[in-house]
N, C-alpha and C positions, 0 to 999 in steps of 0.2 A: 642293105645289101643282102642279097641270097645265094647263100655259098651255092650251091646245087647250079646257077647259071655261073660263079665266078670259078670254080674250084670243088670240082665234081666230088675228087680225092677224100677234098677235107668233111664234106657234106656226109658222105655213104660210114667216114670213121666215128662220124656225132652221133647217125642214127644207130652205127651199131654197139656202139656203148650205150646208148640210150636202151637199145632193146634188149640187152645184155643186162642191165640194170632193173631194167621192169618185170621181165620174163625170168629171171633167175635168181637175182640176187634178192629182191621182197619176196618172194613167195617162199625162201630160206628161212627170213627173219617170222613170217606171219606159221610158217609150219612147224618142221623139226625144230627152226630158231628160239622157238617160245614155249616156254613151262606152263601149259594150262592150268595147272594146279593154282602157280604162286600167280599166275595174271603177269612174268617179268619173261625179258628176255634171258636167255642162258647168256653167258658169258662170251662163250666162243664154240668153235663149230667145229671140226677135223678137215681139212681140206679136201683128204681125199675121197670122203665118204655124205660129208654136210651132214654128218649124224652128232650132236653136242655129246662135247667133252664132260667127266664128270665136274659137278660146279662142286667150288670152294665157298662162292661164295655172290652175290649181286650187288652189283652200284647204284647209289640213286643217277649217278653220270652217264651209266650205260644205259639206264632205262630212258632217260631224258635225250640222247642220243635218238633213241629208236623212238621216239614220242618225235621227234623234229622229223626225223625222214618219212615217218606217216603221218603227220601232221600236210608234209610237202607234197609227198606222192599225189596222183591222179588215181579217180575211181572207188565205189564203194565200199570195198572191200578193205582197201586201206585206211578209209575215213573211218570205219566199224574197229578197226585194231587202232587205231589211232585212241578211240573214245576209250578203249581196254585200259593201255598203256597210262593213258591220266589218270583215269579211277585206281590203278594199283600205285604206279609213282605217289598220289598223294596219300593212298591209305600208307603204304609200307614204308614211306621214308620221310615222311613228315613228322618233324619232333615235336612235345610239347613247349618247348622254349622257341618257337618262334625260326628253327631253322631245316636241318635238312640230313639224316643219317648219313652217314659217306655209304656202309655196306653192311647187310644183313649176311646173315646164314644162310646155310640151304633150307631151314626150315621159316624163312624170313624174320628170324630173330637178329635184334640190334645186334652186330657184330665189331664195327667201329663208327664210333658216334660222334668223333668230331668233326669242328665244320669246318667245310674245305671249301675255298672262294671259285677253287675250276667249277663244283660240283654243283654251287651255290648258281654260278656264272650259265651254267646249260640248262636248271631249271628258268631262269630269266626266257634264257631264249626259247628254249623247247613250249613254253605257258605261250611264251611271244606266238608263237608257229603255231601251236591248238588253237588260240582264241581266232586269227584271223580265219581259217578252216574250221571250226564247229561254232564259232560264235558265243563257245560256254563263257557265262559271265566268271565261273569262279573260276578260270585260267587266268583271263585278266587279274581279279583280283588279288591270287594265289602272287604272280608278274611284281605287282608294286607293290606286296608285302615282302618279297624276297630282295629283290632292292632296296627297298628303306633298310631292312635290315644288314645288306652289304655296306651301303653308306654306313651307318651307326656305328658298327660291329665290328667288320673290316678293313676302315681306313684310318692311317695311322696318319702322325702331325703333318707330315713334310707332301699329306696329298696321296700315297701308295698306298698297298693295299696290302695286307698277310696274307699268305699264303694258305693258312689252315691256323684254325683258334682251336683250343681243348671245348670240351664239350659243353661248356657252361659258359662261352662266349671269353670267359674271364684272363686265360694266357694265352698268346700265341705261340703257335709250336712252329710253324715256320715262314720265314720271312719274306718281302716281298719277290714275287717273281714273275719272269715278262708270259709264259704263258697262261696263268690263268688271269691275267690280265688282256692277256691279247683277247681270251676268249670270252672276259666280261666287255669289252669292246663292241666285240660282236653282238653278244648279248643288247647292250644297250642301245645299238642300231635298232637291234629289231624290237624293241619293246616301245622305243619313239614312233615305231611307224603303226601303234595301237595305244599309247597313252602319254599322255604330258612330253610333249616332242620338245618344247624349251625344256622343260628340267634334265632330260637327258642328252641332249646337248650340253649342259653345263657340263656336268659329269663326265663326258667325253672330252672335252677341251681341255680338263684337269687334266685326265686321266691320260690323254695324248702329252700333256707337256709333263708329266712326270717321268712317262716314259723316255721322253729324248732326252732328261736333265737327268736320270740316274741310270738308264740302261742303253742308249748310243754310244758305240765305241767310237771314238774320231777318225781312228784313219781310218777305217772301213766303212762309217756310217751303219755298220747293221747292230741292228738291238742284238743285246746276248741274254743268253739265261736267263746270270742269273746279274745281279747291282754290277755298274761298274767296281773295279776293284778286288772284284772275289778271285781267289785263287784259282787255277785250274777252270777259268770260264771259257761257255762255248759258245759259238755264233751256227744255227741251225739256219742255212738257207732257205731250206721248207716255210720258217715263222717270217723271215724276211717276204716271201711269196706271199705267206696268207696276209700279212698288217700293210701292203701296199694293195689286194683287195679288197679291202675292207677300208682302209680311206679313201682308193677312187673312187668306191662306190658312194662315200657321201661327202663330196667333196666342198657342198654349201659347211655342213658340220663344221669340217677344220681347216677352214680358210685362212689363210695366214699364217698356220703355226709352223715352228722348225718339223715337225715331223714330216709334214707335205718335201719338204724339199730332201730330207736326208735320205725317203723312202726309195725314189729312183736311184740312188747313187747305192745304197744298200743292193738292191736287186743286182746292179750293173754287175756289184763286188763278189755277187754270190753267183751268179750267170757263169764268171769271166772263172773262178775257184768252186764251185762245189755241184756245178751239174757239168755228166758225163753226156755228149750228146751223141757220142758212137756205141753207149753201153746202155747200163740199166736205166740211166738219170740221176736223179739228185741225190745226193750224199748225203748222209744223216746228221754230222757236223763237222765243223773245222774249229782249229783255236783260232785266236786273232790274229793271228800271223799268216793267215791260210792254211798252215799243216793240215792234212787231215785227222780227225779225232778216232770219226766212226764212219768206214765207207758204206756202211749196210745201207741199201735202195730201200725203204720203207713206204709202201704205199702212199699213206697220206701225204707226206714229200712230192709224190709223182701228183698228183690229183691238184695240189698246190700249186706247182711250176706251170701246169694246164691252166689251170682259173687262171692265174697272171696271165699268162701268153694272152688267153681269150679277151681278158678284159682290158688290156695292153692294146687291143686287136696287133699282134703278131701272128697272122695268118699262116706265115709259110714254116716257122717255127710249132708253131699250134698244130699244122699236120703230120710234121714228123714227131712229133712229140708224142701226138695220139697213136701212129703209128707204132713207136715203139713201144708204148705204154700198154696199150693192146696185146702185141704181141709177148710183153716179157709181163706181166701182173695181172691177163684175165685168164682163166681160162675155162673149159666147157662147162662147170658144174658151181665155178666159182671166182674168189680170186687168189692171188701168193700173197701172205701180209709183209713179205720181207726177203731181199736177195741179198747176194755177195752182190763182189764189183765184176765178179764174172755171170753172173747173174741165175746162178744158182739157190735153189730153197733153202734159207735160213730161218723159216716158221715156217711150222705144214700145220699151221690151223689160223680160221678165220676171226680174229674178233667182233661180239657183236655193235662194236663203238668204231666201226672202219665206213660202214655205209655211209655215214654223217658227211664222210669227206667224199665219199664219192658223190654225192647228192648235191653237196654245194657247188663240186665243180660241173658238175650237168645244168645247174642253174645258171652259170655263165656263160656257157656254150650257146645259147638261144642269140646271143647277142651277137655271134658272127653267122649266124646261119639266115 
């Protein structure tokens, strides 16, 4: 199908987020976005100026972020900061014990050194996304040392995984939780489609039914937080959006499992309670009951609710959606990281780990256009 012959509207809002994204938003991250000195990206940006904020400090997550969205980009210039971005990710946050800095200083000194499975989870994917793009053997190889050692390191009896271990792999400091799971998921997609695609598969089918046996709430069907049970848990519709892209998209993977079937009914719950479609959009969270927790519109949230719509193919949803998303989170020099529910700036600076989401949802959009 070719939106441009079915649905003029929706066509002219893909190409100009698209052009919007290639024309402003990368040429932030490869310019004022990046400390040529340390070889990383700055942390975050001023909105109203795109000049970086003073840094505190650098993630190996943020750098792997921006290694994925130049890894993905089109064109030399990006592929040349892509190769950057690896050589510094592995020189600056590589441990000698086999893991991964969480954050340096501003003088790239160890700042906090333990290991954190999100952090752990976006080196997977970001080596995933250089190898297939530069073909460097040691992204690959970097890929299935970082996983063996999530396996090993990270995963506790019952199948889940910590959330962050102390620095010497030997305590964990916190327990397990659905997104840096959600986004070893991800991870694990993209590392099957460069090496050992039955073993990660395994891995996935655990990791999908641990999910639905410790973190689905029953009457809503949506994964929360944090374990069922925890006090004060929240159900984030955005994570509902993203873990229903991410198993359509590999649907031979988790054939059969409960989470195939809870995933739509979760969306339904999150659609019907936590996206505004006369306002900003999506709600940052609600408790189990629907109340709302946190109504702040948080980019990534909106960028999420898109990908589903897209991969949903919900066309006519998908262009209002683009429409307001447009209108209320890009604007000429940049984007908003964050609104009220009236849709006012509640963050006036850019993070460098925001592009990631906008990128994955431009890579679904191909598929209605």
């Amino acid at each position: 199908m070719i939106a441009a012959q079915t649905n003029p509207s929706l066509a002219e809002h893909v190409r100009a987020m698209r052009a919007h994204f290639d024309s402003v938003i990368l040429p932030l991250w490869m310019g004022p976005g990046f400390n040529g000195a340390l070889g990383l990206p700055y942390e975050s940006l001023d909105a109203a100026t795109g000049k970086p904020l003073p840094p505190a400090r650098y993630r190996a997550m943020a750098c792997a972020r921006q290694l994925y969205v130049f890894a993905q980009a089109t064109g030399n210039a990006a592929a040349t900061h892509a190769d950057r971005l690896f050589e510094s990710m592995c020189r600056v946050f590589r441990d000698e014990r086999g893991g991964w800095v969480y954050s340096v200083d501003v003088d790239a000194r160890a700042l906090d050194e333990s290991q954190d499975l999100y952090t752990h989870a976006f080196i997977v994917l970001a080596c995933a996304a250089y190898f297939q793009r530069s073909r460097n053997a040691q992204a690959r190889k970097l890929m299935l040392a970082t996983a063996s050692a999530i396996e090993s390191r990270f995963k506790t009896h019952d199948g889940l995984y910590h959330a962050a271990l102390s620095p010497d792999w030997q305590t964990p400091l916190r327990p397990p939780a659905q997104n840096p799971m959600m986004h070893l998921t991800e991870a694990y997609l993209a590392a099957a489609q460069v090496a050992e695609p039955a073993l990660f598969a395994q891995h996935l089918r655990s990791l999908a039914q641990g999910v639905s046996q410790f973190f689905v709430h029953g009457p809503t069907q949506c994964i929360s937080e944090a374990l069922q049970g925890t006090p004060g848990n929240r159900l984030e519709p955005g994570h509902q959006f993203e873990w229903l892209s991410l198993v359509h998209g590999a649907a031979q993977v988790f054939e059969g499992l409960e989470l195939v079937e809870t995933l739509p009914r979760a969306v339904r719950w999150s659609r019907k309670h936590g996206v505004d479609v006369q306002g900003p959009g999506v709600l940052a969270s609600l408790d189990e009951s629907g109340t709302i927790v946190d109504e702040t519109r948080r980019i990534w949230a909106q960028t999420e609710y898109l990908r589903a719509l897209a991969v949903l193919g919900e066309l006519p949803a998908l262009e209002s959606g683009l429409a307001s998303f447009r209108a209320h989170f890009l604007h000429e020099t940049g984007w908003y990281e964050c609104l009220d529910g009236q849709g006012a700036v509640v963050r006036a600076d850019m993070p460098s780990t925001s592009p990631y989401h906008l990128a994955t949802c431009l890579a679904a959009l191909p598929n209605v256009v």
